[in-house]
Z-matrix of the N, CA and C atoms (Angstrom, degrees):
N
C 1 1.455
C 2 1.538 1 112.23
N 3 1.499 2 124.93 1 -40.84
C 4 1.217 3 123.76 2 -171.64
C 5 1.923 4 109.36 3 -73.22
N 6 1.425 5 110.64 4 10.47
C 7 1.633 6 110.57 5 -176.82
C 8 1.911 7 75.21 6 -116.97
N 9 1.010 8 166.69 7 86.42
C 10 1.060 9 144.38 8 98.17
C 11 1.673 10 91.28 9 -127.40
N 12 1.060 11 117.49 10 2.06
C 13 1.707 12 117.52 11 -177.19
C 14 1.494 13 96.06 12 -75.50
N 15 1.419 14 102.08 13 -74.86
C 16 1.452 15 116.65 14 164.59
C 17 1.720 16 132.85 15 -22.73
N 18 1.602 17 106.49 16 -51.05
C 19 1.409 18 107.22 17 168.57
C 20 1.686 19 106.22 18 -79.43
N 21 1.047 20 132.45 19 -20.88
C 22 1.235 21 140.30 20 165.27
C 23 1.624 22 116.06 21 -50.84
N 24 1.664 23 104.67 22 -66.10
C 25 1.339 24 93.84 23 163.02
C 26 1.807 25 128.19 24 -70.06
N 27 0.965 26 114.01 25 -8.57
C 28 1.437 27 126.65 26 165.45
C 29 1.307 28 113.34 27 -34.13
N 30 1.301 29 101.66 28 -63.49
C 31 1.807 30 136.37 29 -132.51
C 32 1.878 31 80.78 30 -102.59
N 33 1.258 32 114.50 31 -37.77
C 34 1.713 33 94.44 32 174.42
C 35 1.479 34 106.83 33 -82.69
N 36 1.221 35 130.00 34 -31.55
C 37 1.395 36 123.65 35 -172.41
C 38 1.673 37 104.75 36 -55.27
N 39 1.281 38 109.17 37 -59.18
C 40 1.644 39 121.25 38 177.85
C 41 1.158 40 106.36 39 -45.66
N 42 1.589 41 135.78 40 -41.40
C 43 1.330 42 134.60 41 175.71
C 44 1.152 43 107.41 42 -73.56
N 45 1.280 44 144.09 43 -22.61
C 46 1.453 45 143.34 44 -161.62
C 47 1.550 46 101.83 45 -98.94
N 48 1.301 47 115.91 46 -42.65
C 49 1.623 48 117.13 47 152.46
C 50 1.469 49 119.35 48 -36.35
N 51 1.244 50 108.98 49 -94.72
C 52 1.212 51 120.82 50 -175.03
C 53 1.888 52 111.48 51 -50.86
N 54 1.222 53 107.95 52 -14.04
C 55 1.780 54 92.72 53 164.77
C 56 1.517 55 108.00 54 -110.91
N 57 1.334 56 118.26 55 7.23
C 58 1.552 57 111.41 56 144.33
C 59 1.668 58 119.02 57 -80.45
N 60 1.429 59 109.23 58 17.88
C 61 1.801 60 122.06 59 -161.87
C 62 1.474 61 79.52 60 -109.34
N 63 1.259 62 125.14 61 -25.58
C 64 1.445 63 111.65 62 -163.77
C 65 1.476 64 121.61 63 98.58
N 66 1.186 65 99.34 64 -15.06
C 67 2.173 66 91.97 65 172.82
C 68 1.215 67 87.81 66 -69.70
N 69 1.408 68 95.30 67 168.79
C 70 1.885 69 141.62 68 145.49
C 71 1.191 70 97.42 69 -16.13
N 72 1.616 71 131.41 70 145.29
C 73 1.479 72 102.33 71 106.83
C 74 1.117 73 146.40 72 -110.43
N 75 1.259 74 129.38 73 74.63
C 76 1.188 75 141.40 74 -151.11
C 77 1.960 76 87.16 75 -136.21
N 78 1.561 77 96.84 76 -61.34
C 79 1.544 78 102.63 77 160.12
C 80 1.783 79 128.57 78 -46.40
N 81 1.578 80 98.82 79 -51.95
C 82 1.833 81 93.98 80 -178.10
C 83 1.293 82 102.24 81 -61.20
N 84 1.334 83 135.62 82 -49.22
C 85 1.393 84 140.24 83 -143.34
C 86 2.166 85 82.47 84 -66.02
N 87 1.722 86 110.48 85 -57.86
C 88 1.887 87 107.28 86 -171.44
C 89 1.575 88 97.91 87 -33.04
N 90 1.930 89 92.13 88 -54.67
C 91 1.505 90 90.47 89 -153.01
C 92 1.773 91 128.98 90 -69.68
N 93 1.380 92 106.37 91 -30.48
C 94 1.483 93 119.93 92 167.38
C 95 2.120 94 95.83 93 -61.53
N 96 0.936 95 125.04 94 -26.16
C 97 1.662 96 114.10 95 -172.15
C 98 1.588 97 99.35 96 -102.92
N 99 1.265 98 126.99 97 -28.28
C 100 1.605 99 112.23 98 162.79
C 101 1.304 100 121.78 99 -61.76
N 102 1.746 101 119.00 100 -40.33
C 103 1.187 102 117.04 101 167.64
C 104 1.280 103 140.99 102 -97.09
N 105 1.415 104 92.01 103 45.27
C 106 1.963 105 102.45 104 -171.22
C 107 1.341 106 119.91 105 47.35
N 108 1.358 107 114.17 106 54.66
C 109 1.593 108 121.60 107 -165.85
C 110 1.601 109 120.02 108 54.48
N 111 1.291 110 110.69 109 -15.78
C 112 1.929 111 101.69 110 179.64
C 113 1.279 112 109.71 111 -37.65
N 114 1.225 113 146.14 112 111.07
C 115 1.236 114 167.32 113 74.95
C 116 1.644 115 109.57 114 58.37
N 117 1.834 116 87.90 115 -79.59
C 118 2.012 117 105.43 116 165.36
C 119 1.573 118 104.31 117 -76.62
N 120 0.781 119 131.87 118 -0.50
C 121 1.837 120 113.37 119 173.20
C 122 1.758 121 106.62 120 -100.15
N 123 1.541 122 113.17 121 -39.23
C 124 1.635 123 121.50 122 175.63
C 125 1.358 124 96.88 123 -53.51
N 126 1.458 125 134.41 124 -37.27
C 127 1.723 126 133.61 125 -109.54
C 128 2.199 127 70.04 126 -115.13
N 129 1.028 128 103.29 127 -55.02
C 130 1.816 129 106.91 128 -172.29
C 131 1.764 130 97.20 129 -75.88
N 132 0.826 131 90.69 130 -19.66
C 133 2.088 132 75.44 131 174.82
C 134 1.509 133 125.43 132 -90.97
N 135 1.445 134 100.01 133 -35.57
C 136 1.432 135 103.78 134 154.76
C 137 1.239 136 122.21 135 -75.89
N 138 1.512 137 135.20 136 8.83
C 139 1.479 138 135.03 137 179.37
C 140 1.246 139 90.93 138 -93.82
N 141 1.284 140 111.74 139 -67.35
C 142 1.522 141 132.28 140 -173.94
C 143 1.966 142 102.82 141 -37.78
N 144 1.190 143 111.08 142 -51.55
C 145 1.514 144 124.71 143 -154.77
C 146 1.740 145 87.76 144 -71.78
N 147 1.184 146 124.87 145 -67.96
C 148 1.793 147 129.32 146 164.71
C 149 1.187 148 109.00 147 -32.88
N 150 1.366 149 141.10 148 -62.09
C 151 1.435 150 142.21 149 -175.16
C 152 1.847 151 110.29 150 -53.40
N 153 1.380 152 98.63 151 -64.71
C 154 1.499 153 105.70 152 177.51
C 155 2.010 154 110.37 153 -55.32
N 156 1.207 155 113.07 154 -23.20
C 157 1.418 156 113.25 155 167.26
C 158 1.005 157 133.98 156 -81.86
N 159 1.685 158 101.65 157 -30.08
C 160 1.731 159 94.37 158 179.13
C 161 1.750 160 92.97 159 -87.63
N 162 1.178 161 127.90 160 3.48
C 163 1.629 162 125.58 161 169.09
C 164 1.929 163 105.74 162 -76.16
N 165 1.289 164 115.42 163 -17.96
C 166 0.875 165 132.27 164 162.03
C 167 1.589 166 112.69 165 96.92
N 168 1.503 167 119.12 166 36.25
C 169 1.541 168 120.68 167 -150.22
C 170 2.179 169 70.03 168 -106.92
N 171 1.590 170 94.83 169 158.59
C 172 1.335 171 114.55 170 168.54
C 173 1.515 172 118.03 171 -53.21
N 174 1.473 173 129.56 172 130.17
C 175 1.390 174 132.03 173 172.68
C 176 1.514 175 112.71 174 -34.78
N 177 1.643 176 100.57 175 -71.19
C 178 1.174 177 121.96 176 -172.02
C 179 1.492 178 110.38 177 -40.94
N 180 1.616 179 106.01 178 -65.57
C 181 1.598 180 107.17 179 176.12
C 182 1.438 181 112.55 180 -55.34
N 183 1.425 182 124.08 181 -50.22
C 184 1.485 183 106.21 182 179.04
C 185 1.547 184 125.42 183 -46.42
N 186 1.480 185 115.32 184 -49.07
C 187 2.017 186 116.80 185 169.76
C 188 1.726 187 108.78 186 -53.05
N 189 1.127 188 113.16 187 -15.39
C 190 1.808 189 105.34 188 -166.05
C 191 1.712 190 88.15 189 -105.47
N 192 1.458 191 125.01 190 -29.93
C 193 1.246 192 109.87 191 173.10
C 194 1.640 193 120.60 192 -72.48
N 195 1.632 194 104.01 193 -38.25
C 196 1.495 195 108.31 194 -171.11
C 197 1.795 196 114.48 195 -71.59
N 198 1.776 197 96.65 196 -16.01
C 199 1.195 198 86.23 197 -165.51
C 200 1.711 199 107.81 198 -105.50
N 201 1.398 200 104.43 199 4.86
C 202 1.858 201 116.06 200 151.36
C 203 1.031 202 108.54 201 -92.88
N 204 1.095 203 143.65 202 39.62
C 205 1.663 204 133.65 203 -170.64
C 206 1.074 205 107.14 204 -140.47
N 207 1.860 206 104.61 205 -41.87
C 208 1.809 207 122.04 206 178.20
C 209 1.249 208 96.32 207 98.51
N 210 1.418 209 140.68 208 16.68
C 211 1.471 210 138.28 209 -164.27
C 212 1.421 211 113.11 210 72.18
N 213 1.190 212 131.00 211 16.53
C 214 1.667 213 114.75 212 -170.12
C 215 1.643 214 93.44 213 -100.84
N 216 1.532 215 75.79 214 115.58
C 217 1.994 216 96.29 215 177.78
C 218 1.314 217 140.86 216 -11.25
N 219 1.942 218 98.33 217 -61.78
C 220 0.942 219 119.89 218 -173.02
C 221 1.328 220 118.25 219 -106.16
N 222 1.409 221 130.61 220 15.50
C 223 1.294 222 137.24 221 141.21
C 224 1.283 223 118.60 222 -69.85
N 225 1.443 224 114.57 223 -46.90
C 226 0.939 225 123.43 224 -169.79
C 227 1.532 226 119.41 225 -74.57
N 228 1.060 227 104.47 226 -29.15
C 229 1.513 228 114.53 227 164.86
C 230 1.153 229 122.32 228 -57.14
N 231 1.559 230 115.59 229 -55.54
C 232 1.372 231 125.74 230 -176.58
C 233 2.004 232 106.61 231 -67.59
N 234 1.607 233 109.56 232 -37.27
C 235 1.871 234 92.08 233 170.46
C 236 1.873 235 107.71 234 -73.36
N 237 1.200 236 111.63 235 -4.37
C 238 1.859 237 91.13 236 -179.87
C 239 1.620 238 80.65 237 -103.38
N 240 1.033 239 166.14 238 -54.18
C 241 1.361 240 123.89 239 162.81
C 242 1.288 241 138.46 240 -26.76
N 243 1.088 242 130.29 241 -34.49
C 244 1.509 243 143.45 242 -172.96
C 245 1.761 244 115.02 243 -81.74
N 246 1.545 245 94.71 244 -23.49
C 247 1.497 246 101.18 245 -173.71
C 248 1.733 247 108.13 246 -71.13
C-alpha cells in the first residue's frame, strides 16, 4: 500500500506544479492521464496546447495534433496549419 501512496503523492505534487504554471485543472489532470503521469511530457503539452491557442488554432484540433506528433512542436505546427 505505501508504493501507491507514494505514486499518489507523486501525481499530486506534479499537479500542484503545473497549476502553480497557471493551466486549468481540468487540463493537468487530461494531461498527467494521457501521459501516464509523466510530469515532463503533461508539463510540454500543456505549453505547447497554450501556445498553439493563443496562435488561435482550435483546442480540440491542437490535443489530436500534439498527441499524433508526440508533442514535437514543429510537426505539429505545420499539421494545424494544413488543417
Amino acid at each position: 500500500p505505501s508504493c501507491l501512496l507514494l505514486q499518489f503523492l507523486s501525481y499530486l505534487g506534479a499537479c500542484d506544479r503545473l497549476l502553480k504554471q497557471g493551466y486549468e485543472e481540468g487540463q493537468v489532470e487530461e494531461a498527467m492521464e494521457m501521459f501516464q503521469y509523466s510530469e515532463k511530457k503533461a508539463a510540454e503539452f500543456l505549453h505547447l496546447l497554450a501556445q498553439f491557442n493563443d496562435m488561435g488554432f482550435q483546442q480540440n484540433e491542437i490535443k489530436e495534433v500534439l498527441l499524433l506528433c508526440g508533442n514535437q512542436r514543429e510537426k505539429a505546427l505545420e499539421e494545424l496549419v494544413m488543417k
